[in-house]
BALOBA-1460 file (C-alpha; in Angstrom, 3 decimals):
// residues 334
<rec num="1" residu="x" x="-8.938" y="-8.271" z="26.998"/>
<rec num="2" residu="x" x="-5.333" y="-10.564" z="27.274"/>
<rec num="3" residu="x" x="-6.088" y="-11.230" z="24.144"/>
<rec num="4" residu="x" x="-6.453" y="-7.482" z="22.578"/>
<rec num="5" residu="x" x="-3.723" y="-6.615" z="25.171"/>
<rec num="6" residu="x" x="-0.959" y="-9.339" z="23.111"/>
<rec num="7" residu="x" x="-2.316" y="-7.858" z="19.706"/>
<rec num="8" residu="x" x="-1.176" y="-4.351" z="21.218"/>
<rec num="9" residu="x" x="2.297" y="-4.963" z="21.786"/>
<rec num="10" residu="x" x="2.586" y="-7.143" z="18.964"/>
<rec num="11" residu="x" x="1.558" y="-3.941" z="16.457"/>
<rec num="12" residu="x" x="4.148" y="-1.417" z="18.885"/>
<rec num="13" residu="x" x="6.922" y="-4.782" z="17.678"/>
<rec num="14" residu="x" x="6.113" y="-4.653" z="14.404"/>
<rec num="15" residu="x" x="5.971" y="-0.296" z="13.887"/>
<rec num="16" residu="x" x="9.064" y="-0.373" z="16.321"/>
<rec num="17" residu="x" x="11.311" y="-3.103" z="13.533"/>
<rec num="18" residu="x" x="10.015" y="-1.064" z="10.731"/>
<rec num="19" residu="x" x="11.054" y="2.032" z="11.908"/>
<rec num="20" residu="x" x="14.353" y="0.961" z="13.361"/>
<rec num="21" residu="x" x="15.357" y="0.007" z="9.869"/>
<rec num="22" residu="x" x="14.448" y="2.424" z="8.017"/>
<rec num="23" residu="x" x="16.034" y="5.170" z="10.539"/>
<rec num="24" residu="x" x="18.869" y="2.975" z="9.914"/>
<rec num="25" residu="x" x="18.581" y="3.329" z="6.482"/>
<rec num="26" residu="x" x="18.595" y="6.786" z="6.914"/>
<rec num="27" residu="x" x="15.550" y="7.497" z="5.964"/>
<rec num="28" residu="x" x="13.511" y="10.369" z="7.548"/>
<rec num="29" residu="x" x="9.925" y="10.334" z="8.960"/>
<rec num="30" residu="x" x="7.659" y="12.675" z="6.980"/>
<rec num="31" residu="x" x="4.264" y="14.078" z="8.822"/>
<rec num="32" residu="x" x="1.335" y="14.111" z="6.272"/>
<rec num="33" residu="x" x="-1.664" y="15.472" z="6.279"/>
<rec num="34" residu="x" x="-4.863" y="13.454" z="6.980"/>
<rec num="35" residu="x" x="-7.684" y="16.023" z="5.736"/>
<rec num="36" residu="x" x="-6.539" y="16.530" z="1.812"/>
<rec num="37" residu="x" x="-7.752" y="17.121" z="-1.353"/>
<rec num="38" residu="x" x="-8.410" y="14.479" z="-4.108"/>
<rec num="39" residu="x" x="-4.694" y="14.384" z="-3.984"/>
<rec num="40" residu="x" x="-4.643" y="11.423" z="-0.662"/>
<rec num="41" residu="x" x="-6.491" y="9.060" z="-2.258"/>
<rec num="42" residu="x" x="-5.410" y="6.093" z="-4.049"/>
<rec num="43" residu="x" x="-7.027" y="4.266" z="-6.856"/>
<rec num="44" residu="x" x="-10.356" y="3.691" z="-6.033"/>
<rec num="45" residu="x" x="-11.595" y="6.588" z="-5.819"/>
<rec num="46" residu="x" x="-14.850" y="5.636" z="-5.052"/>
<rec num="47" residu="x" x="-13.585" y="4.594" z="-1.613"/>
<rec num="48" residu="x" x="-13.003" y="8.247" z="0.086"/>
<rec num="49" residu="x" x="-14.888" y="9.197" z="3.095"/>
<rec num="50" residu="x" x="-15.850" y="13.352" z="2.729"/>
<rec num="51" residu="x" x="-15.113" y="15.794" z="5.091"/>
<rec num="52" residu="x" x="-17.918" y="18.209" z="5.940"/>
<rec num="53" residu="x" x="-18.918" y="20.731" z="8.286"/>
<rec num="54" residu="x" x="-22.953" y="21.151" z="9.214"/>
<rec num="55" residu="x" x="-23.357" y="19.382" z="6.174"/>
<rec num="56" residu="x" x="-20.695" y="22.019" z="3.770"/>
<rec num="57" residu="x" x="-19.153" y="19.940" z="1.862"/>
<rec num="58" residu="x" x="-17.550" y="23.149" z="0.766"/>
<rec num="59" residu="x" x="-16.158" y="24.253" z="4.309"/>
<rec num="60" residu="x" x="-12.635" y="24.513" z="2.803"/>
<rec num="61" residu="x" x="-11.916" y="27.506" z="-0.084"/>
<rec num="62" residu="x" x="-9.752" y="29.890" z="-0.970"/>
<rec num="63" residu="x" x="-10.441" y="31.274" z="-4.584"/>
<rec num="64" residu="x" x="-13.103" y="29.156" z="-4.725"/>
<rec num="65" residu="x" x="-14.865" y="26.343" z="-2.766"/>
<rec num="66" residu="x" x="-13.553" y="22.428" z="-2.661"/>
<rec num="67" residu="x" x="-13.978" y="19.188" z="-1.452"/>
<rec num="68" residu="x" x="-12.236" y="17.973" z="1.388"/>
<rec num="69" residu="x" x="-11.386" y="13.534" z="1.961"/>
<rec num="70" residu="x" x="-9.805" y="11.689" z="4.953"/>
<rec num="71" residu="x" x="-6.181" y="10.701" z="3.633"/>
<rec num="72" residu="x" x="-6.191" y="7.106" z="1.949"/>
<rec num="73" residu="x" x="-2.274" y="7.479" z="1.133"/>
<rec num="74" residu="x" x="0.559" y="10.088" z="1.831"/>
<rec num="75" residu="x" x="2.299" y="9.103" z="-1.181"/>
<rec num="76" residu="x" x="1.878" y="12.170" z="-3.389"/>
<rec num="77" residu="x" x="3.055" y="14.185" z="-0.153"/>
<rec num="78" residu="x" x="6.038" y="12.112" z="0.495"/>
<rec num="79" residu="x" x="6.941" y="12.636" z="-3.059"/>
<rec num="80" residu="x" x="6.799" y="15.892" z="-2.869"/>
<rec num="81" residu="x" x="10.056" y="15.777" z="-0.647"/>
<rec num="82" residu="x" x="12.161" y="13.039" z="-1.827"/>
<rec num="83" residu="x" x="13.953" y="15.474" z="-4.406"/>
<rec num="84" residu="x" x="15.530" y="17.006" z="-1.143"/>
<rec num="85" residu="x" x="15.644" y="14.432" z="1.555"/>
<rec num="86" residu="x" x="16.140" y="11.796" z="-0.908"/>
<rec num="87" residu="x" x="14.534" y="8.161" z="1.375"/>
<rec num="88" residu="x" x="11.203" y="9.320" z="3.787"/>
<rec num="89" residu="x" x="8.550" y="7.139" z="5.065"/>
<rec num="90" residu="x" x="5.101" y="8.080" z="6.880"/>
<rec num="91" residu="x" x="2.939" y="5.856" z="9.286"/>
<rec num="92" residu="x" x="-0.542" y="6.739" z="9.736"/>
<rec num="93" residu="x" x="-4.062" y="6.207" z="9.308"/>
<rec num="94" residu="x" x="-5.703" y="5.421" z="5.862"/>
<rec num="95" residu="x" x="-9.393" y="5.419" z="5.652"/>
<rec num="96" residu="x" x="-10.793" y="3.644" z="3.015"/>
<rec num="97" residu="x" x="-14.705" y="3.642" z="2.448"/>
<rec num="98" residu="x" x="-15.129" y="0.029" z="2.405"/>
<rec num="99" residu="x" x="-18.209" y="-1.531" z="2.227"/>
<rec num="100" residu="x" x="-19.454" y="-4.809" z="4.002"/>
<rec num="101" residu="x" x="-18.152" y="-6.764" z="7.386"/>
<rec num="102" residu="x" x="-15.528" y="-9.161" z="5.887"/>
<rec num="103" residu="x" x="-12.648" y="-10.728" z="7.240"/>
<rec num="104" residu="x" x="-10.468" y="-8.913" z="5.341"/>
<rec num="105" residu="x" x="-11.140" y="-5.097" z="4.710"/>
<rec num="106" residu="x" x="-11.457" y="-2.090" z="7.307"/>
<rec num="107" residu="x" x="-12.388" y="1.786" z="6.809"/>
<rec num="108" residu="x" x="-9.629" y="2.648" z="8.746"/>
<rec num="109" residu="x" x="-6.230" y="0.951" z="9.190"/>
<rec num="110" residu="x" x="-2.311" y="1.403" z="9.999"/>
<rec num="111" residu="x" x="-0.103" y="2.174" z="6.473"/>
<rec num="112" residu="x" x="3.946" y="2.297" z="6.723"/>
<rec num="113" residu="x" x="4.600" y="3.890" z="3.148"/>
<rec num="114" residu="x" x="8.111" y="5.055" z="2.085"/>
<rec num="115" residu="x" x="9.306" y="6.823" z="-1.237"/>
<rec num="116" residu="x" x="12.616" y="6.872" z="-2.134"/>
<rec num="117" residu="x" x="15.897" y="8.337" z="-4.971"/>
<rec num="118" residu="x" x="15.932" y="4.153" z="-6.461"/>
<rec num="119" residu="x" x="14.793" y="2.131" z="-8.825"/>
<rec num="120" residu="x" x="12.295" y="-0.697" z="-8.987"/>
<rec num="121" residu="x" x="15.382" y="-3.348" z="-8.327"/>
<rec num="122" residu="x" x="16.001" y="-1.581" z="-5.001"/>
<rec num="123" residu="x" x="12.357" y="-1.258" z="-4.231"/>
<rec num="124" residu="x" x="11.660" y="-4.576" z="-4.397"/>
<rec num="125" residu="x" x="15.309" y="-5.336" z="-1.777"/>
<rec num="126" residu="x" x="13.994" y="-2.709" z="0.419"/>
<rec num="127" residu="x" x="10.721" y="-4.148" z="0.721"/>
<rec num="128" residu="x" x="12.020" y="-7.624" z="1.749"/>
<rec num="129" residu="x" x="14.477" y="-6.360" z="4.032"/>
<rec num="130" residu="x" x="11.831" y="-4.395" z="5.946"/>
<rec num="131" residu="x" x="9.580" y="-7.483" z="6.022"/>
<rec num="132" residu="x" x="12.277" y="-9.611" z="6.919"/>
<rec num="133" residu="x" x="13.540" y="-7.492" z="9.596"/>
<rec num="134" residu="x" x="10.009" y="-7.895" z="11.358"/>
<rec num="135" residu="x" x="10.186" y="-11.663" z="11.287"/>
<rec num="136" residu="x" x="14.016" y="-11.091" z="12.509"/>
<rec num="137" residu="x" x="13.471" y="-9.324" z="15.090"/>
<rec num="138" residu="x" x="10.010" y="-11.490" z="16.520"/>
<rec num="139" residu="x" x="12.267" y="-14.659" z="16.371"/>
<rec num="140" residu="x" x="15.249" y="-12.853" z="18.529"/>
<rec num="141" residu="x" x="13.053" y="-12.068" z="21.471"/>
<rec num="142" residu="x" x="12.769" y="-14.576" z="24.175"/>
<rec num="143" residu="x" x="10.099" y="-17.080" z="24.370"/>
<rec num="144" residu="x" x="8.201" y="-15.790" z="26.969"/>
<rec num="145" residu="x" x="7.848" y="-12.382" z="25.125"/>
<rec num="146" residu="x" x="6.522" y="-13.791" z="22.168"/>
<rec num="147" residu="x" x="3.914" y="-15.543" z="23.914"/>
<rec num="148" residu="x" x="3.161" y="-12.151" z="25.378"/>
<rec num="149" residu="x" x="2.775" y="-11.223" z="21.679"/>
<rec num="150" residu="x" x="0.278" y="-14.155" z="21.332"/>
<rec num="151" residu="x" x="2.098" y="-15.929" z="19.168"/>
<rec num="152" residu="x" x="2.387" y="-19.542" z="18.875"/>
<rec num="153" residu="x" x="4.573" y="-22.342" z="18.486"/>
<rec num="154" residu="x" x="3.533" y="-22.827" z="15.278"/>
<rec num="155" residu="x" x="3.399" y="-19.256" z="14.294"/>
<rec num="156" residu="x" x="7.071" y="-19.349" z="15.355"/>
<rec num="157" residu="x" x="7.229" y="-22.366" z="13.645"/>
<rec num="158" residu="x" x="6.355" y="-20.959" z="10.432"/>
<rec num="159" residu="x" x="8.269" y="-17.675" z="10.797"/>
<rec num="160" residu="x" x="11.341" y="-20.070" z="11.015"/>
<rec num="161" residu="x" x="11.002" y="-20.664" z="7.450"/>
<rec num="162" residu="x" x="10.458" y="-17.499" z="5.512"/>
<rec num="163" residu="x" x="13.827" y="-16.839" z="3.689"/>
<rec num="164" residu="x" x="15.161" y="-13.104" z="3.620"/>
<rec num="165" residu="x" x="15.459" y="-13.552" z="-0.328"/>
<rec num="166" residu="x" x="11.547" y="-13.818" z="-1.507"/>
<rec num="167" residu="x" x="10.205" y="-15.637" z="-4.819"/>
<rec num="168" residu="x" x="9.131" y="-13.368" z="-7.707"/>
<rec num="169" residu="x" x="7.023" y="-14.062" z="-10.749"/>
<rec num="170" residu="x" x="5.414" y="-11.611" z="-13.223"/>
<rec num="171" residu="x" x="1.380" y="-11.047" z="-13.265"/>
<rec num="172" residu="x" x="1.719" y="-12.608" z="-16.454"/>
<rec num="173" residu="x" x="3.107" y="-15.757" z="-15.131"/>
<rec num="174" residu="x" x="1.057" y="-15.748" z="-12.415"/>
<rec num="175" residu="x" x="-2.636" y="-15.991" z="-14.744"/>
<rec num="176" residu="x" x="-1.172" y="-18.143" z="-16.543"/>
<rec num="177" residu="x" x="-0.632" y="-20.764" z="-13.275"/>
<rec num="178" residu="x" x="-3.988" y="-20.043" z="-12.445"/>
<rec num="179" residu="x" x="-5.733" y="-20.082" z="-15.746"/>
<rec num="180" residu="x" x="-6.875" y="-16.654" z="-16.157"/>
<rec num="181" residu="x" x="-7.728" y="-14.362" z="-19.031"/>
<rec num="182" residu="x" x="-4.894" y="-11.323" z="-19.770"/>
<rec num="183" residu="x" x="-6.179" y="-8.663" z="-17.287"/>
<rec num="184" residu="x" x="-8.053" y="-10.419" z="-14.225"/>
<rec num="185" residu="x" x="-7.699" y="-9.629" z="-10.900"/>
<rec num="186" residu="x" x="-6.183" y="-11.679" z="-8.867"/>
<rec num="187" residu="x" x="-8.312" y="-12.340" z="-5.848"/>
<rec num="188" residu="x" x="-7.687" y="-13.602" z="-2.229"/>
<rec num="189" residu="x" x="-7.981" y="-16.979" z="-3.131"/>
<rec num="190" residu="x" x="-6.350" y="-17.078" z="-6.086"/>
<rec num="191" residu="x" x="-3.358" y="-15.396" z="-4.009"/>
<rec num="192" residu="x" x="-3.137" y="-18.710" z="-1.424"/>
<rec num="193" residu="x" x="-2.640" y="-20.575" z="-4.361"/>
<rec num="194" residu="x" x="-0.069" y="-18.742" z="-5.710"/>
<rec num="195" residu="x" x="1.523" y="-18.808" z="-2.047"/>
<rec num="196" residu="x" x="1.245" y="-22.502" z="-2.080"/>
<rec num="197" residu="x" x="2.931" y="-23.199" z="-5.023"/>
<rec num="198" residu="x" x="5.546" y="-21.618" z="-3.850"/>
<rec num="199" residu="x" x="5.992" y="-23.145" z="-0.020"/>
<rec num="200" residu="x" x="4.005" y="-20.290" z="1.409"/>
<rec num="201" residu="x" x="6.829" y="-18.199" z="1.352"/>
<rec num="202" residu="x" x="5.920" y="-14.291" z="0.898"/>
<rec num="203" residu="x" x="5.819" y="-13.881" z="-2.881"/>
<rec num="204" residu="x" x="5.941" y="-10.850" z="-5.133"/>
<rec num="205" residu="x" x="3.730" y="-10.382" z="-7.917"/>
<rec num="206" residu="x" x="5.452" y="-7.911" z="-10.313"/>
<rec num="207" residu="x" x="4.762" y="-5.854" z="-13.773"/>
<rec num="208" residu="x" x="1.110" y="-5.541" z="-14.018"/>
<rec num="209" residu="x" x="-0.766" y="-4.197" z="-17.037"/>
<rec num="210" residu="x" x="-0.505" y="-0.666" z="-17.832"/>
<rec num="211" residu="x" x="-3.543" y="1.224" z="-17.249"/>
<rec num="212" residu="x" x="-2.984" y="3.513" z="-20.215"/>
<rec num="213" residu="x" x="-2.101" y="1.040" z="-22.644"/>
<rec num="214" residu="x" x="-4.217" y="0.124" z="-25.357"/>
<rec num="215" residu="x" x="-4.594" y="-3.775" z="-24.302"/>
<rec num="216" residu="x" x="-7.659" y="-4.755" z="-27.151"/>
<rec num="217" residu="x" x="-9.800" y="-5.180" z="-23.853"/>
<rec num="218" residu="x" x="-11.234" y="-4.346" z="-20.616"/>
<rec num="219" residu="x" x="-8.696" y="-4.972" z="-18.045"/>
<rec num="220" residu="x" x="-10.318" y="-5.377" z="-14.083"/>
<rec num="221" residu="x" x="-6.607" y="-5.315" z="-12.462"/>
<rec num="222" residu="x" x="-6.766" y="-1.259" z="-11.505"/>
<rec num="223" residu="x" x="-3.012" y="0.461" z="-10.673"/>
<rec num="224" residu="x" x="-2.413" y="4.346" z="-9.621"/>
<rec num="225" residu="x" x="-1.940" y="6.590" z="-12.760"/>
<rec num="226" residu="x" x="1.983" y="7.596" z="-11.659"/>
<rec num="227" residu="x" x="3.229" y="4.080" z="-11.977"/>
<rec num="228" residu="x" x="5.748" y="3.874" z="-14.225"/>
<rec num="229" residu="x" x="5.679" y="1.907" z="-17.749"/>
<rec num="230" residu="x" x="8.678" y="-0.427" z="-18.080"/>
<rec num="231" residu="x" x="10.882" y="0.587" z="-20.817"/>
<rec num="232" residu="x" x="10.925" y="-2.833" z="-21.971"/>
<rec num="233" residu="x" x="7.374" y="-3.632" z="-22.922"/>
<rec num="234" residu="x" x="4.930" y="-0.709" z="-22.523"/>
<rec num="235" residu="x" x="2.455" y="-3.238" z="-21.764"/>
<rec num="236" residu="x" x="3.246" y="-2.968" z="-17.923"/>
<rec num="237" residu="x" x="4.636" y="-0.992" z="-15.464"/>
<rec num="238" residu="x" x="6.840" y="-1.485" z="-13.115"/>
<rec num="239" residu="x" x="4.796" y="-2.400" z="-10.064"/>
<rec num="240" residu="x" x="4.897" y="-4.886" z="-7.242"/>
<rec num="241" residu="x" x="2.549" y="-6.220" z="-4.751"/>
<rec num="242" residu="x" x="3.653" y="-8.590" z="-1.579"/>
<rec num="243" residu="x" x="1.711" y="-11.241" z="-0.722"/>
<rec num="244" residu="x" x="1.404" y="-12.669" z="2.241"/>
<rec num="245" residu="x" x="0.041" y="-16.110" z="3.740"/>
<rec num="246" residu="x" x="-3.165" y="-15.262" z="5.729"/>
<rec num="247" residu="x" x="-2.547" y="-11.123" z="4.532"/>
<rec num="248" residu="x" x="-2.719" y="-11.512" z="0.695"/>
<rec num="249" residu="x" x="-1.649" y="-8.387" z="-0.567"/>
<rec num="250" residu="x" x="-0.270" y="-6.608" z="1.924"/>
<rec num="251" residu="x" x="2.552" y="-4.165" z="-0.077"/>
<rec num="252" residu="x" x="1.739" y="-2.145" z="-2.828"/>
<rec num="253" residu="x" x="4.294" y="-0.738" z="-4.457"/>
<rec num="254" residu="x" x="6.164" y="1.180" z="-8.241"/>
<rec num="255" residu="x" x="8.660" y="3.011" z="-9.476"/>
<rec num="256" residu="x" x="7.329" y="5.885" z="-9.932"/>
<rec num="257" residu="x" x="6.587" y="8.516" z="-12.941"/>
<rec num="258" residu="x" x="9.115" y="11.881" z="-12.437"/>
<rec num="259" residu="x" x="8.566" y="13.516" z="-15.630"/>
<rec num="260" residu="x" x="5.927" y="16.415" z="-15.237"/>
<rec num="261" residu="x" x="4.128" y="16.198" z="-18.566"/>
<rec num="262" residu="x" x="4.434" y="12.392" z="-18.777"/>
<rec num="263" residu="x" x="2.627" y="12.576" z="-15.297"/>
<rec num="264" residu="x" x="-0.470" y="15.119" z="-16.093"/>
<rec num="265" residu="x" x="-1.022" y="13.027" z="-19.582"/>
<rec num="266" residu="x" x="-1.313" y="9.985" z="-16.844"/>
<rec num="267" residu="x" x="-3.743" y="11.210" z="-14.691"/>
<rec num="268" residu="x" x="-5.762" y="12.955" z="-17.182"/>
<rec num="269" residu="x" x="-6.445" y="9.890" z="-18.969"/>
<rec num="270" residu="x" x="-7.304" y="7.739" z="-16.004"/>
<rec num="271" residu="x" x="-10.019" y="5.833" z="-14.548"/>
<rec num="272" residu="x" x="-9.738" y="7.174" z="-11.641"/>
<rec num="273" residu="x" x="-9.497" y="10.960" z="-13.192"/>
<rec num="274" residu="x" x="-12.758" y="10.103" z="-14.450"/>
<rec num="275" residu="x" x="-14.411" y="9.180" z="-11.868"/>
<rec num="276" residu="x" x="-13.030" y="12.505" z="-9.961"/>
<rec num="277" residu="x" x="-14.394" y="14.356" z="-12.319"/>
<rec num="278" residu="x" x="-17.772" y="12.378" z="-11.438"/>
<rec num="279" residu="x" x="-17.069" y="13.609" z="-7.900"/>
<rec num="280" residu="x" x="-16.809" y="17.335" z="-8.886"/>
<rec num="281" residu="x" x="-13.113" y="16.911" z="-9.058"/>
<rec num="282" residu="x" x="-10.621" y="18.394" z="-11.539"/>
<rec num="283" residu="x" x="-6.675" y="18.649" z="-12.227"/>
<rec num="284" residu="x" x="-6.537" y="21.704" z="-9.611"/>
<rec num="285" residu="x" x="-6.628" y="18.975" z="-6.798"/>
<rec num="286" residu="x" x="-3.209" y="17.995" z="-7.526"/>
<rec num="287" residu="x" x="-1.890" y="21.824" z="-8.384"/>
<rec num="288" residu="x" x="0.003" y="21.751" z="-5.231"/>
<rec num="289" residu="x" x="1.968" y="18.673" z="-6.480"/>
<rec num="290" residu="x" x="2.425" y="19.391" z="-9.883"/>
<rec num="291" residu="x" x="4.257" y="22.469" z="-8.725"/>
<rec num="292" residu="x" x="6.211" y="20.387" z="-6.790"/>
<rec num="293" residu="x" x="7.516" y="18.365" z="-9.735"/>
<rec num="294" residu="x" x="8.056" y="21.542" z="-11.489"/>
<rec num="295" residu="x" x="10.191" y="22.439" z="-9.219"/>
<rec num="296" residu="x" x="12.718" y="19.495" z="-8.570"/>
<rec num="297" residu="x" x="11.597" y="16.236" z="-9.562"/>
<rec num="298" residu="x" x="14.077" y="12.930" z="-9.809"/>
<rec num="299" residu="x" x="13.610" y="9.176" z="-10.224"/>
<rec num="300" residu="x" x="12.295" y="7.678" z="-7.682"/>
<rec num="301" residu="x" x="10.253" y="4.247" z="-6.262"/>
<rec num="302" residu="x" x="8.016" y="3.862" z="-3.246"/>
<rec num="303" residu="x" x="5.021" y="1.692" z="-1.814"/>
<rec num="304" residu="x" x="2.568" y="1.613" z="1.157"/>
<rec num="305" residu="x" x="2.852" y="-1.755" z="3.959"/>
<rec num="306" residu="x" x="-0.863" y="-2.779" z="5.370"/>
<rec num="307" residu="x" x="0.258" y="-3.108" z="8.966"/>
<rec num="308" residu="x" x="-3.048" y="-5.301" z="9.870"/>
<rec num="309" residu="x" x="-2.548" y="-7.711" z="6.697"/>
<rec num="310" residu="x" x="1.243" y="-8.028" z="7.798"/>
<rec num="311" residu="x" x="0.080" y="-8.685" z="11.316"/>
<rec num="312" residu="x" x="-2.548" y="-11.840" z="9.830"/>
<rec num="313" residu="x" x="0.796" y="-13.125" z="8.674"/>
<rec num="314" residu="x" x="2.623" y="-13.033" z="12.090"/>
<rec num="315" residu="x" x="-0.731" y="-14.513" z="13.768"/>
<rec num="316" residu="x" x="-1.694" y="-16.885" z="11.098"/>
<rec num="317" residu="x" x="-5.207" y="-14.873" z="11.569"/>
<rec num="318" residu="x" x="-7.309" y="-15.169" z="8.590"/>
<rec num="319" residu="x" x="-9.937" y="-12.662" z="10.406"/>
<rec num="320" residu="x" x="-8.538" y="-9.607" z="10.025"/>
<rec num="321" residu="x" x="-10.501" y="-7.979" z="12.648"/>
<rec num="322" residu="x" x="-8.873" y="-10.381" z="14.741"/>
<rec num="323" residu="x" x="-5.735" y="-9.238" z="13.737"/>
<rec num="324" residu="x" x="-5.903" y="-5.694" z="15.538"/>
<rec num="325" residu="x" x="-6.512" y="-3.839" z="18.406"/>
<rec num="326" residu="x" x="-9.397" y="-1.622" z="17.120"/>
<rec num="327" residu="x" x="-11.087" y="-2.756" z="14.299"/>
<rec num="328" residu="x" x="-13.569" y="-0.896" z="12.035"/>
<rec num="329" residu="x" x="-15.714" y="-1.253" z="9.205"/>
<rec num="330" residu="x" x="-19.270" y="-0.404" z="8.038"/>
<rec num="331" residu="x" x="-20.743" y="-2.062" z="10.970"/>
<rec num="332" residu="x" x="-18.137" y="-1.463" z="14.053"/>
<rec num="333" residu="x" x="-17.198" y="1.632" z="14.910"/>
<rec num="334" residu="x" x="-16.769" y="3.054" z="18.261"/>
């Protein structure tokens, strides 16, 4: 129990930096909801848990009956309100359908996200700066607290050298390091050896392939349908993902599609549209937020932090079950 006791305070440290800078950032905490519509789920849609009652999966209707998911993202919800408050964030639950008992996925774990009036250059400061501002504030504390913390010498150690400026390369560049075809994934290991190369310092992977670009091939690297294209080769969009030593990925993150009939031509074209419509899904799940954008709608950037990926980092846990208080997958739950 010391030990699950240390990995408690250590996750109320690491919520408690976060939110510190973003309040002084003046950004404003958004409450989302966590039973939604198609609308909460990211990518891989394949991944939602269903919400039933008495076995109804059609407990919720108004005009007419409709699924309901636990939440996998607030992003579409925090979007919906950064045309008025202009910087908001959400932490919460995000409950992913994951199959398996492996050291680094859970059904249900800890998300920061944050959406914001800036562009992909800004994204990519903020992101650091939060990051950074974790490590900052774990190294100010007296010893003996971060022993309390569970933290090592040589976690400290480490921490010492992360730099508040991180390195950035393109996907591109970064199959071409590791000798991959145009439109891999890149997978966990593949992401150490990216981190290696470049003195395990947390290292942005940027610009990955547009998903409704005509490419020639296949692609297996999967983004969210709203991501922007960049204006400078259509090819990608203007995306980011953070990795971390022992957390791999652990921000996702894109500016951000404003432009109401750029965004239904998006979604209606994706994978994961298709697969909805699999589901028994259709374009009225997002209704409520296409109104939204009707409404108001202005550029804007925003990404979702893994808290127990950032916390393998801090530990230098590779387990990521480790990594928590209460772990869960497809074989623990209590």
């Amino acid at each position: 129990m010391e030990e699950k006791v240390a990995t408690a305070k250590l996750e109320g440290q690491v919520i408690k930096s976060m939110r510190n800078w973003l309040e002084e950032a003046s950004f404003f905490e958004i409450f989302p909801p966590k039973i939604v519509r198609a609308s909460g789920s990211c990518e891989n849609i394949d991944t939602l848990f269903e919400v039933g009652v008495d076995e109804n999966f059609y407990w919720f209707h108004s005009t007419t009956p409709h699924r309901a998911y636990l939440s996998q993202t607030a992003q579409l919800y925090l979007e919906s309100f950064t045309p008025y408050l202009r910087k908001v964030y959400a932490v919460g639950p995000s409950f992913r359908a994951e199959e398996g008992n492996d050291d680094r996925h859970l059904t249900e774990f800890t998300m920061l996200e944050i959406e914001f009036a800036e562009n992909f250059k800004e994204l990519l400061g903020y992101t650091e700066k939060i990051i950074f501002k974790v490590i900052k504030d774990i190294l100010k504390l007296p010893a003996a607290k971060r022993e309390e913390f569970g933290l090592s010498k040589e976690n400290i150690k480490r921490l010492k050298k992360v730099k508040p400026v991180f390195p950035k390369i393109t996907y591109r560049e970064a199959i071409e390091i590791l000798g991959l075809p145009f439109g891999s994934d890149i997978s966990w290991k593949n992401e150490q050896k990216l981190l290696k190369r470049f003195d395990n310092q947390p290292l942005f992977i940027t610009h990955f392939p547009n998903p409704l670009y005509d490419h020639g091939r296949e692609i297996e690297v999967e983004k969210f349908f709203n991501m922007i294209p960049d204006s400078e080769n259509q090819k990608y969009v203007l995306s980011a993902d953070l990795i971390l030593p022992f957390g791999g990925e652990a921000v996702g993150s894109a500016q951000r599609v404003h432009r109401l009939e750029e965004l239904k031509w998006r979604l209606k074209h994706s994978k994961m549209f298709k697969r909805l419509k699999e589901k028994g899904g259709s374009l009225e799940d997002f209704d409520w937020y296409f109104q939204k954008m009707k409404e108001k709608s202005i550029p804007h950037s925003g990404g979702g932090f893994g808290i127990a990926r950032i916390l393998k980092f801090l530990k230098g846990e590779m387990n990521i079950k480790k990594a928590i208080t209460f772990p869960s997958n497809q074989e623990i739950i209590i």
